[in-house]
C-alpha positions as CSV (number, residue, x, y, z in Angstrom):
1,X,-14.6,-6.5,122.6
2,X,-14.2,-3.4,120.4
3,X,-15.4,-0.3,121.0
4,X,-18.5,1.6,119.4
5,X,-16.1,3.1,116.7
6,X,-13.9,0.2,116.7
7,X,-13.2,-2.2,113.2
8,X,-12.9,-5.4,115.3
9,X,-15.3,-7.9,113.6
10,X,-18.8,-8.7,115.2
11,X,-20.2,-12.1,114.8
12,X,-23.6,-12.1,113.4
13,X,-25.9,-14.9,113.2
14,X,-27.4,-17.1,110.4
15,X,-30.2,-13.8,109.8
16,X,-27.5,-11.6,109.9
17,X,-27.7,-10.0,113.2
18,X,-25.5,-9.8,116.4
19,X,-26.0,-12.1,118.7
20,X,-27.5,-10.3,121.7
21,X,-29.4,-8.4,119.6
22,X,-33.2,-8.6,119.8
23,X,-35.1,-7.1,117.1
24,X,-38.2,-7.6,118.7
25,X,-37.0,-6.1,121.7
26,X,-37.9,-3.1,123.5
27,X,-34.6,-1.3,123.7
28,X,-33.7,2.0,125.3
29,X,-31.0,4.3,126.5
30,X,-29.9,2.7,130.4
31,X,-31.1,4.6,133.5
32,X,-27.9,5.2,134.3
33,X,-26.8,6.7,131.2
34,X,-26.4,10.4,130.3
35,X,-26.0,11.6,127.1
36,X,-23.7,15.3,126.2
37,X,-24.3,16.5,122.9
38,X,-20.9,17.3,121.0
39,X,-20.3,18.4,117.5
40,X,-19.4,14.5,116.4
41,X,-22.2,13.0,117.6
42,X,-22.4,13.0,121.9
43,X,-20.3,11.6,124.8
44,X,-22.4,8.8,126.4
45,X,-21.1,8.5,130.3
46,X,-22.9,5.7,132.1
47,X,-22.6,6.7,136.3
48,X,-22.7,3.0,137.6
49,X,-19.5,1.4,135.4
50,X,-18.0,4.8,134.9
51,X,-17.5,4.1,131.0
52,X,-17.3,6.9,128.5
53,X,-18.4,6.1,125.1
54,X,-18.3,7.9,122.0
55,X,-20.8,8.1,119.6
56,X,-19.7,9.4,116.4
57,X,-22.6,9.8,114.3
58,X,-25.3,11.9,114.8
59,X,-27.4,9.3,113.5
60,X,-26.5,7.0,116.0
61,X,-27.6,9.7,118.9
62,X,-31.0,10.6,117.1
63,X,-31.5,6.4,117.2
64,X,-30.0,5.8,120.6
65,X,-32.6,8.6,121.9
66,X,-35.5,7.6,120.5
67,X,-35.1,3.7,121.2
68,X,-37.3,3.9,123.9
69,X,-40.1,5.1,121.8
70,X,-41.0,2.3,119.8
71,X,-42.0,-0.9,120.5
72,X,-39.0,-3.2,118.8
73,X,-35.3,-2.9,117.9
74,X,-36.8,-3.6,114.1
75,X,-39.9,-0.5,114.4
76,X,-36.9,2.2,115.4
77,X,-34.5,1.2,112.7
78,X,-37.5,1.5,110.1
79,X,-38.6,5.0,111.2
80,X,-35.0,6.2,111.5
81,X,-32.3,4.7,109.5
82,X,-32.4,3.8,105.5
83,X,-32.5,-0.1,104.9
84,X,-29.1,-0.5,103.7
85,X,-27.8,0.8,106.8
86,X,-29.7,-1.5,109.4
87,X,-27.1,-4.4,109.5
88,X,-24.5,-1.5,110.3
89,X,-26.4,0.3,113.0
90,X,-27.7,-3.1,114.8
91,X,-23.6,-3.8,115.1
92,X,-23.5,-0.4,116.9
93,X,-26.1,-1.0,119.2
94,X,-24.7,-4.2,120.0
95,X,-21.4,-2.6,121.0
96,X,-23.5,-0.2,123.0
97,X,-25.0,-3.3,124.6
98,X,-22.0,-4.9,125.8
99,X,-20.9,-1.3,127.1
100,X,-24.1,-0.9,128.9
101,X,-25.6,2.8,126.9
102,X,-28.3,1.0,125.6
103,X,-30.0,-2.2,127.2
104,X,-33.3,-4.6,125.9
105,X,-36.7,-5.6,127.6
């Protein structure tokens, strides 16, 4: 498993997104989650596994916050990322998954 900036290849499925992902999911930050702000992007630190995770993008954080907001995966990447970037960003988020910074309904 690779990290959130990490290269290492994510399998996606046959409608080309990762498995794990929902996109009809409710998604949001986890409750034991904090995020700092930092000139990068922020430092996500979740309190029960003790990870630290970096999120390099701005972008990211502005999605990652406001995950909770919208009713599916699918609704917050249409209000907040340009199409083109979708498959990219729903990679992400499934890194942030298997890390435990975001989790699904």
């Amino acid at each position: 498993m690779g990290c959130v900036g990490s290269t290492n290849h994510v399998t996606t499925t046959e409608h080309g997104t990762p498995p794990g992902v929902s996109p009809t999911a409710t998604w949001r930050l986890h409750p034991q989650v904090s995020l700092r702000d930092e000139s990068f992007g922020a430092l996500a630190y979740h309190y029960g596994n003790r990870r630290l995770i970096f999120l390099k993008s701005p972008e990211l954080v502005a999605l990652v916050r406001s995950l909770d907001t919208f009713a599916s995966l699918d609704q917050a990447l249409d209000a907040t990322v340009p199409p083109a970037q979708h498959e990219t960003y729903r990679r992400a988020l499934e890194r942030l998954r298997r890390s435990e910074i975001v989790c699904a309904d």
